[in-house]
C-alpha positions as CSV (number, residue, x, y, z in Angstrom):
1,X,0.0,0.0,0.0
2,X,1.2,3.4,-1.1
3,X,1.8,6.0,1.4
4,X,-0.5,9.1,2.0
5,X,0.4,13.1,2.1
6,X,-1.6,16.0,3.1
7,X,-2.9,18.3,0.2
8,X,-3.3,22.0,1.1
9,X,-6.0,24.0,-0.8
10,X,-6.9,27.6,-0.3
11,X,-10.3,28.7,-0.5
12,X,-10.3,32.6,0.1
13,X,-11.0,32.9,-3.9
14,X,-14.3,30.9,-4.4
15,X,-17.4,32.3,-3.4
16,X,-19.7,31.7,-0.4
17,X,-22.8,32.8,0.4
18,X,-21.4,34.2,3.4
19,X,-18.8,36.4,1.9
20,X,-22.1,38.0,-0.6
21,X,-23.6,41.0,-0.3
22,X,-27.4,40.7,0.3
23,X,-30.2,43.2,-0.1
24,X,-33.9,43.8,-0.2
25,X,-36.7,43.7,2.5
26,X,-37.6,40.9,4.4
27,X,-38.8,38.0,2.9
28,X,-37.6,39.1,-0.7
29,X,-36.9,36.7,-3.1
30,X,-33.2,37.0,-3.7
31,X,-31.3,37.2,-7.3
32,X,-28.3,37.6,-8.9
33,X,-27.2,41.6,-9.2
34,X,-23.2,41.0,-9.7
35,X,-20.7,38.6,-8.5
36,X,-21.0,37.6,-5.1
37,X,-24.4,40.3,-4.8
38,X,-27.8,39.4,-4.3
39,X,-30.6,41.4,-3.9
40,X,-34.3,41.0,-3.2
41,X,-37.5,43.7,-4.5
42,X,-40.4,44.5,-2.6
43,X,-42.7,43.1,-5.5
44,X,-41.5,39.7,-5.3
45,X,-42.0,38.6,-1.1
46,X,-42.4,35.0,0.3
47,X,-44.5,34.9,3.0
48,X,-43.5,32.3,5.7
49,X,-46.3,33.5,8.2
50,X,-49.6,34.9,7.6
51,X,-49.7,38.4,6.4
52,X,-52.4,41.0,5.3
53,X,-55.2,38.8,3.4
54,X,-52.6,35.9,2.3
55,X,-51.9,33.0,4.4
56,X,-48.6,31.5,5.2
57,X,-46.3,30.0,3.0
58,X,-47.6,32.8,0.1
59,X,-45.4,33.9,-2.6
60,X,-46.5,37.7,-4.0
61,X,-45.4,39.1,-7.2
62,X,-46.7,42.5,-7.7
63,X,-46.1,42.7,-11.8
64,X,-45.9,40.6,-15.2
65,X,-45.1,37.1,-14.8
66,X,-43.9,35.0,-18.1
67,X,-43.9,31.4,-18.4
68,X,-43.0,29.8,-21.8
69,X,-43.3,26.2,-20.3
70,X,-46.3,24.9,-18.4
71,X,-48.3,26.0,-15.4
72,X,-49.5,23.1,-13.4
73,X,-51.9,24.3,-10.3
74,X,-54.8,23.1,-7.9
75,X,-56.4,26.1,-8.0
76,X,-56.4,29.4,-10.1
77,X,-58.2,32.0,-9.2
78,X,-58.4,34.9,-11.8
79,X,-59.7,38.3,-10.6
80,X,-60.6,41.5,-13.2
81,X,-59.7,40.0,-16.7
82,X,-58.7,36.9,-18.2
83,X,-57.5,37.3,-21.8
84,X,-56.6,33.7,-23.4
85,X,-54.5,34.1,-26.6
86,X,-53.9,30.8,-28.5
87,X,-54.1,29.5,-31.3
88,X,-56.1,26.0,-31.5
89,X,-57.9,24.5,-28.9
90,X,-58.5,25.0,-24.7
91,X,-60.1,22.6,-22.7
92,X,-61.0,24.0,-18.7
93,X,-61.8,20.9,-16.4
94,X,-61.0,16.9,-16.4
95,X,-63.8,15.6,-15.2
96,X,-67.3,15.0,-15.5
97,X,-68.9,16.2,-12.2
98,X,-66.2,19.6,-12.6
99,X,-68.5,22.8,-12.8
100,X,-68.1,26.0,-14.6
101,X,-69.9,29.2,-13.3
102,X,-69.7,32.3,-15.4
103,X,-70.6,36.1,-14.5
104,X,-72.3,37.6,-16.8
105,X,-72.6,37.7,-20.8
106,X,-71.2,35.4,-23.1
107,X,-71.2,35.8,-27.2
108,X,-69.5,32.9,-29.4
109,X,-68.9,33.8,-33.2
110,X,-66.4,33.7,-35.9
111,X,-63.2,35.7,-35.7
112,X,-63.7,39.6,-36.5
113,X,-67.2,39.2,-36.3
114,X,-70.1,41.0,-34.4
115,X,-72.8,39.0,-35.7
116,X,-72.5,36.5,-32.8
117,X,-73.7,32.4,-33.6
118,X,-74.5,32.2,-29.9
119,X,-75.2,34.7,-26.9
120,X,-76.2,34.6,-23.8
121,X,-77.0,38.1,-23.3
122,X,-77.4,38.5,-19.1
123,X,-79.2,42.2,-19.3
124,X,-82.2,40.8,-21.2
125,X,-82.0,37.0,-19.6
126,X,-82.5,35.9,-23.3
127,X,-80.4,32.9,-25.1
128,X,-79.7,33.5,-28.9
129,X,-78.9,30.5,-31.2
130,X,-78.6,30.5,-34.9
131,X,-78.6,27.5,-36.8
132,X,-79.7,25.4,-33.8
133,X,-79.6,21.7,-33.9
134,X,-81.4,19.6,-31.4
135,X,-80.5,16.0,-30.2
136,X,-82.8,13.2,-32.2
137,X,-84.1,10.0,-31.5
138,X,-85.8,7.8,-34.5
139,X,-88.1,5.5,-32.5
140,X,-88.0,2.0,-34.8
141,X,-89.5,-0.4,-31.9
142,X,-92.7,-1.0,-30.4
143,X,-91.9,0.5,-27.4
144,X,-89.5,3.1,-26.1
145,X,-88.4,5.2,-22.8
146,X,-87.2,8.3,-23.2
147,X,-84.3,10.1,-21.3
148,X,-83.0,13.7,-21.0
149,X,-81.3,13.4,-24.3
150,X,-84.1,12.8,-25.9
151,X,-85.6,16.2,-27.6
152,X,-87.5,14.8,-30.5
153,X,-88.5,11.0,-31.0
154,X,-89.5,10.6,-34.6
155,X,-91.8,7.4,-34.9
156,X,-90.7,5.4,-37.5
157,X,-92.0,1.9,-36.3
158,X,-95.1,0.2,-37.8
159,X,-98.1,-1.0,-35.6
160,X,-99.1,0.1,-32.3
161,X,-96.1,2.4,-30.5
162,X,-96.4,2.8,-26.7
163,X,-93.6,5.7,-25.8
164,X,-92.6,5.5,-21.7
165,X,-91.7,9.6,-21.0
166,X,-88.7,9.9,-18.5
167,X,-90.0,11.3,-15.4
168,X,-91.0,14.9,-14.6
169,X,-89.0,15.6,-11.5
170,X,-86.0,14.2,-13.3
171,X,-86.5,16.2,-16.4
172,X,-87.0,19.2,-14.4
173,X,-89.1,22.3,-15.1
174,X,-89.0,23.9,-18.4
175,X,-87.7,20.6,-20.6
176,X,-89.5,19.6,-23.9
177,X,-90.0,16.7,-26.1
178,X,-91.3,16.5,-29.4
179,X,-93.2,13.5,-30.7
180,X,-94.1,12.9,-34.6
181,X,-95.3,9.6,-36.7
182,X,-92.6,9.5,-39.7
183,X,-95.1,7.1,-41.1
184,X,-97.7,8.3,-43.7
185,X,-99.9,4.8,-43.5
186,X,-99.9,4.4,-40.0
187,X,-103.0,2.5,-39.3
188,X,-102.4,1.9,-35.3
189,X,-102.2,4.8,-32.7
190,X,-98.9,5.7,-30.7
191,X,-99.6,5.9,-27.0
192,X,-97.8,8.5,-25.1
193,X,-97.3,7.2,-21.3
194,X,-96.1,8.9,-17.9
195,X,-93.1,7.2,-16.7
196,X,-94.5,3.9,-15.1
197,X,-94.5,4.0,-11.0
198,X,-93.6,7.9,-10.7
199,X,-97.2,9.2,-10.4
200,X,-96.0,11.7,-13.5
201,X,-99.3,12.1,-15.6
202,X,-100.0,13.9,-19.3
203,X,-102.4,16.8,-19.0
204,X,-104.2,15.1,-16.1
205,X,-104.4,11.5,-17.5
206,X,-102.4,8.6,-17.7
207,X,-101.7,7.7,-21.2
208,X,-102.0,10.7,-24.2
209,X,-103.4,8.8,-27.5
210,X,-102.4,10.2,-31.4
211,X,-103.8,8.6,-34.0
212,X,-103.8,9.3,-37.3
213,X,-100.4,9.6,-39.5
214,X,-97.8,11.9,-39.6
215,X,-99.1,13.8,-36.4
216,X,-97.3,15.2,-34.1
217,X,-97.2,16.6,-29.9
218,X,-95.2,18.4,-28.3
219,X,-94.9,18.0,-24.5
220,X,-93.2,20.1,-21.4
221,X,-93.1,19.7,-17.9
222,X,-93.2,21.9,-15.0
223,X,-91.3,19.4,-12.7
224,X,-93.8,17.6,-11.6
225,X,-96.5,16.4,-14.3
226,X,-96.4,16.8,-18.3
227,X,-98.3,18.9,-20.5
228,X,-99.5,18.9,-24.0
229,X,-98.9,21.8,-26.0
């Protein structure tokens, strides 16, 4: 085995964070001024404690932040205005019971134009779709329950129909379904039913009857029972 001297090495010429001169108020995040100099601003502060209206363990920047990568958070919470500016798609939640609440009015159109495809204009409580399209259902059995999906249920099987409606308190007040015979021979009626064991009825009655072909109803329901109108 080889024998073993001592090595000498001086270290007055590296840096330390000891030997650096530090500024900035309390709780300033620190940066790089100049060799061996840091210092802090008042608009960048990490908060170990509680302080004002932010909790402990709060960083504040008071200014423009700019990320070129990806932001990845619990929570954001946007206050004044949000301006998005991309190009392609955005997608806001990741999961089917997340919720969305918006303030106030909301107008969907082409790029550069005023002549909006969809509003929902909050001062007059009015919805405004152009070129609506509604969710349908051709009926090609004998029988048939509807859901909430459902909006119109064109009849296209032969014989006698017998359509179930969804109940009342699960379609909740203000929904609508449309019902027409697609068949211009139909020689059997289509019965229109309340949902079997809920107590729901159709304009007071059990069972709504249309007979003849191509004819049509249209139903809605305050919540509790449906109506023909």
């Amino acid at each position: 085995m080889g024998t073993f001297g001592w090595a000498y090495i001086n270290c007055e010429d590296s840096g330390s964070a000891t030997t650096a001169t530090n500024g900035g108020p309390t709780g300033s995040v620190q940066y790089l001024t100049g060799a061996n100099a840091t210092s802090g601003s008042e608009n960048l502060l990490y908060h170990t404690a509680a302080y004002g209206p932010y909790g402990a363990s709060t960083m504040v920047l008071s200014g423009t932040l700019v990320v070129s990568g990806t932001i990845s958070a619990s929570v954001f919470h946007v206050e004044d205005i949000a301006i998005i500016d991309a190009t392609g798609s955005t997608r806001f939640g990741d999961s089917n019971d997340d919720t969305h609440i918006r303030t106030g009015s909301m107008y969907v159109g082409t790029s550069g134009s005023i002549d909006t495809t969809f509003t929902v204009n909050l001062a007059t409580a009015q919805t405004i779709i152009k070129g609506q399209r509604v969710n349908y259902y051709e009926v090609s059995s004998s029988t048939h329950t509807s859901s909430q999906e459902d909006y119109i249920l064109g009849v296209g099987a032969s014989g006698e129909v017998v359509i179930r409606l969804h109940s009342a308190s699960t379609a909740n007040s203000g929904a609508l379904v449309i019902i027409k015979d697609q068949l211009a021979d139909r020689g059997n009626s289509i019965w229109v039913s309340a949902s079997a064991g809920s107590g729901d009825i159709i304009d007071g009655l059990d069972y709504y009857q249309i007979t003849g072909s191509l004819a049509s109803i249209s139903l809605f329901t305050n919540g509790t029972a449906w109506y023909v109108f």
